[in-house]
C-alpha positions as CSV (number, residue, x, y, z in Angstrom):
1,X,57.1,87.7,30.0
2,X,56.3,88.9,33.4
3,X,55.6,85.6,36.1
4,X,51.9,86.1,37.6
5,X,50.8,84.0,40.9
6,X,47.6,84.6,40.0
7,X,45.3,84.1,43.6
8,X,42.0,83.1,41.6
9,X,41.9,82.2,37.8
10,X,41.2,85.1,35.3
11,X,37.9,85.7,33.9
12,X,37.6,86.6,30.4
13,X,34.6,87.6,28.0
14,X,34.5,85.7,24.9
15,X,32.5,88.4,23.0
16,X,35.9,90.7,23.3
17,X,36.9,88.1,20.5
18,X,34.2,87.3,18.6
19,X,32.7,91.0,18.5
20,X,34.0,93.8,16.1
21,X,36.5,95.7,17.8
22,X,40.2,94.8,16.6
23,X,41.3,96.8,20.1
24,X,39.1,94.8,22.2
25,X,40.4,91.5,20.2
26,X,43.5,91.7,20.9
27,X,43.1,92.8,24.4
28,X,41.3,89.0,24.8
29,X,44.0,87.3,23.0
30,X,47.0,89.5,25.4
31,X,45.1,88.5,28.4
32,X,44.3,84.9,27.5
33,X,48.5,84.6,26.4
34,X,48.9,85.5,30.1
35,X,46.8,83.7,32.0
36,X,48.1,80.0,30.0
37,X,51.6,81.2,30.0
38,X,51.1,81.4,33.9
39,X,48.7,79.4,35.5
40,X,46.9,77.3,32.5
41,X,43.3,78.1,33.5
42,X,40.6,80.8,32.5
43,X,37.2,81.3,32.9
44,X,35.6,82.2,30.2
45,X,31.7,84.1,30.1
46,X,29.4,84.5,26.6
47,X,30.2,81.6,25.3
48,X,28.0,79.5,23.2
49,X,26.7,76.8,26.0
50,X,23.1,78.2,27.7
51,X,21.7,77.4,31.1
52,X,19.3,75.4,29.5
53,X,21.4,72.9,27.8
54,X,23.0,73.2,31.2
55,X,20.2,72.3,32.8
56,X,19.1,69.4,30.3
57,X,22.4,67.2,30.2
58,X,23.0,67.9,34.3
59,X,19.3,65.9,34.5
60,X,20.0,63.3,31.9
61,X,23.3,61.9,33.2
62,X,22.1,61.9,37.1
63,X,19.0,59.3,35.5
64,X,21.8,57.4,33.9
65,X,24.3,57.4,37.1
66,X,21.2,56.6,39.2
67,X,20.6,53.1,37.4
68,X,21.3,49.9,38.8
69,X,25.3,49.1,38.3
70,X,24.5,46.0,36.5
71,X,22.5,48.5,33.9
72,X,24.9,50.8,33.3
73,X,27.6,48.0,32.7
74,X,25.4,46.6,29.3
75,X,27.4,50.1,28.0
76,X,31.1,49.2,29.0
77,X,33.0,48.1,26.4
78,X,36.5,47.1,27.3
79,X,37.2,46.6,23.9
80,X,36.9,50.6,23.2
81,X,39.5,51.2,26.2
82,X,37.0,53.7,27.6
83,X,36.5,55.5,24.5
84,X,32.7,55.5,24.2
85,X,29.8,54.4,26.9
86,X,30.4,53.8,30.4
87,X,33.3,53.7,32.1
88,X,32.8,51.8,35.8
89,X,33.8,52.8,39.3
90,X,37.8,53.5,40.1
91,X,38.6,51.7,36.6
92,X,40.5,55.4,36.1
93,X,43.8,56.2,38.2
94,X,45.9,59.6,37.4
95,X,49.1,58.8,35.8
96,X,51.7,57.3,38.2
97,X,49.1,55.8,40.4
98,X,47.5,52.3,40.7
99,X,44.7,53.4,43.4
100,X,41.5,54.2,40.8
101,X,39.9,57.5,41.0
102,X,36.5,57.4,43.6
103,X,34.4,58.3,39.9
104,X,32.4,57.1,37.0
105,X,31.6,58.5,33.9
106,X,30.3,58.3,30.0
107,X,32.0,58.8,27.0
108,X,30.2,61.2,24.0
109,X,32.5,61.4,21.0
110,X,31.8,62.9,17.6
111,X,28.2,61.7,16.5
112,X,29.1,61.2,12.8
113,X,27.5,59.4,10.0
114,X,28.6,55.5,9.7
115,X,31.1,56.7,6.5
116,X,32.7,59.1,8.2
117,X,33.3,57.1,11.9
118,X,35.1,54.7,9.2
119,X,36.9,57.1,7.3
120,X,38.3,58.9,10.9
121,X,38.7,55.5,12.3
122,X,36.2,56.6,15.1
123,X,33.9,53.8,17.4
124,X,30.4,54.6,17.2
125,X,28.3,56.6,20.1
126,X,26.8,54.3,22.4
127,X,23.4,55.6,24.2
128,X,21.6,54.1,27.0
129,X,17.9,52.5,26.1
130,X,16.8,53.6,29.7
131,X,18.0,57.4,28.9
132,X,16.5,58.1,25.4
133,X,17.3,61.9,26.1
134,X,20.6,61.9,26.7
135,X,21.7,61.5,23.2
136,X,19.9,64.6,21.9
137,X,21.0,66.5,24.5
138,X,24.7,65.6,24.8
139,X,25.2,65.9,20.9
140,X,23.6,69.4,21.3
141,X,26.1,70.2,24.1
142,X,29.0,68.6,22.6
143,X,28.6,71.1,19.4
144,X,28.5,74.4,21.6
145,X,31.5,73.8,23.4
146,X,33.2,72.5,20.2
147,X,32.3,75.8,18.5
148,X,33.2,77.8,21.8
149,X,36.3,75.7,21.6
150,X,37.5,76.7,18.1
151,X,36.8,80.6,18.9
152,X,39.5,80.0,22.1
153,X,42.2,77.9,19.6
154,X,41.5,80.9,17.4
155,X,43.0,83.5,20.1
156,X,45.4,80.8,20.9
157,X,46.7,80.8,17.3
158,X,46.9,84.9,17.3
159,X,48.8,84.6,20.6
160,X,51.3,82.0,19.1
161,X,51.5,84.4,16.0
162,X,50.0,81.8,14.0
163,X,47.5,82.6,11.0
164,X,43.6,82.8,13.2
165,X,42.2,79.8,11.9
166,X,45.6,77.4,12.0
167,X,43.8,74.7,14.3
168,X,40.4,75.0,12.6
169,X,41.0,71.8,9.8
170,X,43.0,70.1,12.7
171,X,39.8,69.9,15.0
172,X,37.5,69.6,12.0
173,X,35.5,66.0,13.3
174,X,38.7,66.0,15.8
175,X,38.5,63.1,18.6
176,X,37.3,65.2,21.1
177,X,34.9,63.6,24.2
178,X,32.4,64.6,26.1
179,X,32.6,63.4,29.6
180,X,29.9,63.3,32.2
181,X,31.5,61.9,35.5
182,X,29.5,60.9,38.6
183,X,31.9,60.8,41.6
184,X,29.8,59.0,43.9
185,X,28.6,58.8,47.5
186,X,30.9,57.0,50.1
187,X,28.3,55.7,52.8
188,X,31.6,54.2,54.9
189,X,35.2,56.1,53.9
190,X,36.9,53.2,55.7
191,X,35.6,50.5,52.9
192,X,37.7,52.6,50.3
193,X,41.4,52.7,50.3
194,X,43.3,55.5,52.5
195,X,44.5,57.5,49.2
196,X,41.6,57.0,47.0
197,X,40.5,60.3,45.9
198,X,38.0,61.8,43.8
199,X,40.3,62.5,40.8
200,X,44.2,62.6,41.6
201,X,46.0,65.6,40.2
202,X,46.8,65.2,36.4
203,X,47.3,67.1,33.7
204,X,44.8,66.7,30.7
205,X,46.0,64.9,27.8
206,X,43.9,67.3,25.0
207,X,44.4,70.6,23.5
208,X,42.2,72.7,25.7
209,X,39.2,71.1,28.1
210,X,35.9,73.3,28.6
211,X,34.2,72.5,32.2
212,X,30.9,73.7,32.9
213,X,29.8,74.3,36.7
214,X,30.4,71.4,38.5
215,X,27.7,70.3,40.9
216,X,29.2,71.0,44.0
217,X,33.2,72.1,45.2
218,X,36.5,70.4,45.1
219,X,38.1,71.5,41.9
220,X,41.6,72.8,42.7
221,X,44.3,73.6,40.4
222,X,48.2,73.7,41.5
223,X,49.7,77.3,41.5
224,X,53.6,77.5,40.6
225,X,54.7,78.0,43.8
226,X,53.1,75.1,45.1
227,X,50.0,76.4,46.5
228,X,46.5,75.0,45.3
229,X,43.9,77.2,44.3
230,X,40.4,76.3,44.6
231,X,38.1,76.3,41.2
232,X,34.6,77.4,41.0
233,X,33.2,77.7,37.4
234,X,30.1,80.4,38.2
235,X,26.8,79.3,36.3
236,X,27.3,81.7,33.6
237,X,31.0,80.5,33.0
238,X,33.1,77.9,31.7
239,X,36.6,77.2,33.3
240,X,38.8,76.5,29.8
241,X,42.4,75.1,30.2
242,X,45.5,74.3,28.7
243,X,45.7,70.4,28.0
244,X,49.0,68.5,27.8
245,X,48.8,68.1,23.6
246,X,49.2,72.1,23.8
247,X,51.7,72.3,26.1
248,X,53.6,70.0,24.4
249,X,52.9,71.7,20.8
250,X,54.0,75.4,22.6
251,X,57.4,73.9,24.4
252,X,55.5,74.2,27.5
253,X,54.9,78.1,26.7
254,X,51.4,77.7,27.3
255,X,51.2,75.7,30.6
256,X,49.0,72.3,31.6
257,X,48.8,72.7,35.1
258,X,48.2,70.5,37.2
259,X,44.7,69.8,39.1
260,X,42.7,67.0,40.8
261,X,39.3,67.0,42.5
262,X,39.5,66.2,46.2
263,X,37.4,64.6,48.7
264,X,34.8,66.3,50.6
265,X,35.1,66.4,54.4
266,X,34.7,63.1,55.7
267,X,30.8,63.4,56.6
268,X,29.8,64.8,53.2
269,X,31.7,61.6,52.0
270,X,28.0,60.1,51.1
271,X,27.3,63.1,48.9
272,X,27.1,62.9,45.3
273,X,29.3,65.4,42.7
274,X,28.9,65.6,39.5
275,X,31.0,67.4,36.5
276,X,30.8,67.4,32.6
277,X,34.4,68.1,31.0
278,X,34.6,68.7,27.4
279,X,38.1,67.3,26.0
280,X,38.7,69.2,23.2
281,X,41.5,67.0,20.9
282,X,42.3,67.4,17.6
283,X,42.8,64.8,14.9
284,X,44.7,61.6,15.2
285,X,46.9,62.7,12.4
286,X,48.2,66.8,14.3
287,X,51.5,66.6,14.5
288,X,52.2,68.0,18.3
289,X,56.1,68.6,17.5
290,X,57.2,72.2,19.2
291,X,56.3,75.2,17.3
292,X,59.7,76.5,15.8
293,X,59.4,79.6,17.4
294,X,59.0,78.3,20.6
295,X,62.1,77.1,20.3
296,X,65.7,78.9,21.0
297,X,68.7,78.7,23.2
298,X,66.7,79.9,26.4
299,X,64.3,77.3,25.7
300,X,65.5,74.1,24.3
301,X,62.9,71.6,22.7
302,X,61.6,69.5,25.6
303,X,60.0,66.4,23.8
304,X,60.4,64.1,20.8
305,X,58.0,64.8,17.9
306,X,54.9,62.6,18.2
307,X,51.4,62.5,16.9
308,X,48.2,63.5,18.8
309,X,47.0,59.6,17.8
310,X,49.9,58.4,19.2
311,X,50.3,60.6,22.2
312,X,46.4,59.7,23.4
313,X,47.2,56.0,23.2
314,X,50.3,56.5,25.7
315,X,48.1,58.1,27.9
316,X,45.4,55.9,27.7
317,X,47.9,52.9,29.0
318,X,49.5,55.1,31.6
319,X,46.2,55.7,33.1
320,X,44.8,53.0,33.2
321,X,42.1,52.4,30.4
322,X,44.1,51.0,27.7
323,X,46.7,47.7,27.5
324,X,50.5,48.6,27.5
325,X,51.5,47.6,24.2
């Protein structure tokens, strides 16, 4: 396939896909193969995730981030290694670093009845007393981006060659998270150390992560040849990438690339930003061993075979959130 240096991130409209024209289908799923074969990112437009929701979870998580630390702490719980509720300031640092990320955040996974948390072995959803809206809200959110998830997995699979609906059991009550994340104001940079940033560049450890607008700039994603391209997800759009869990299941023919949030010039330091990833994963069980026909002589098998379960709790040690067994 032809190498793109792409100098913004394609845009793509979802209801080429979902509508009723084969030609126009496989245009989307053509285009989409290039874009995460080359630079890992798209953004994506009719997709199932209104203005209003928008709207709704954007003012529910700035009441929860705007509560006293000592509040929002009754919702850590170490014990979950950041898997649900509150996650406190810099406890987060990009793999390969000790210096924690300038952010906090909230964990939303699947809101499930008590039988079936058990039966996929998932914690329950913890939600705030002093924000009584943000769990009807966030579950509402967290189901449009999982459906306009499995519609982008679908063109994924047809890419891939794969039968269309190949990852639909494998996400069916999948581990995904919802992620609000506060990166907070710096009043003084000098009381924070010199390499603390807002989010070191990483890749993402899921199949595919859906990112509504953020509240303000500093999204950049790393270009082949080393360049950084800045990322702005228009209101209208989500900005849908390639996680490390697909890379790995492709042999790296669909691409995680790399990205990290950086700081704003030094006097906006004492502005707030705020973002709301969705981290699309899959369940515990997918095996993420390389497709066979991603495999040949030109392209040797790059990694071991290893479970999505088991994958997440190496990354959750590496960065920080869970114990090193």
């Amino acid at each position: 396939m032809e190498e793109i240096l792409y100098d913004k991130i394609p845009s793509l409209d979802l209801a080429e896909f979902t509508g009723n024209d084969p030609a126009r289908k496989q245009k989307f799923v053509e285009e989409l193969g290039a874009a995460y074969h080359n630079i890992g990112f798209v953004a994506i437009r009719n997709h199932f995730l209104n203005d209003e929701m928008q709207q709704r979870l954007y003012a529910a998580i700035k009441k929860f981030f705007a509560l006293p630390d000592a509040v929002k702490q009754k919702y850590e719980r170490l014990e979950l290694a950041g898997q649900r509720g509150y996650i406190g300031k810099g406890k987060e640092h990009a793999k390969g670093r000790n210096t924690g990320d300038l952010k906090e955040f909230y964990h939303v996974g699947q809101e499930l009845a008590e039988q079936e948390l058990k039966k996929e072995n998932y914690p329950a959803n913890i939600w705030p007393a002093e924000v009584p809206e943000l769990k009807e809200i966030s579950v509402e959110v967290y189901r449009a981006l999982e459906k306009t998830g499995r519609y982008m997995l679908r063109a994924i699979a047809l890419y891939l060659k794969l039968p269309e609906t190949y990852f639909d059991d494998k996400i069916q009550n999948g581990n995904s998270i919802l992620r609000p994340i506060h990166y907070f104001p710096i009043e003084d940079p000098d009381s924070v150390p010199a390499d603390a940033v807002r989010a070191a560049e990483h890749g993402d450890i899921n199949l595919i992560t859906l990112l509504m607008g953020a509240s303000a700039d500093g999204l950049q994603v790393l270009r082949r040849d080393g360049k950084w391209i800045p990322i702005t997800a228009l209101p209208e759009q989500l900005v849908v990438n390639v996680g490390d869990m697909l890379e790995r299941f492709t042999n790296k023919k669909l691409k995680s690339t790399i990205h990290r949030v950086v700081n704003p010039p030094r006097h906006l330091m004492n502005t707030p930003r705020y973002s709301i990833p969705f981290f699309m994963h899959p369940r515990s069980e997918m095996s993420l061993a390389a497709l066979p026909s991603t495999v040949d002589k030109d392209n040797p098998k790059l990694w071991e075979d290893i479970t999505a379960g088991e994958f997440l709790d190496q990354r959750l040690a590496e960065i920080g959130l869970k114990k090193k067994k």
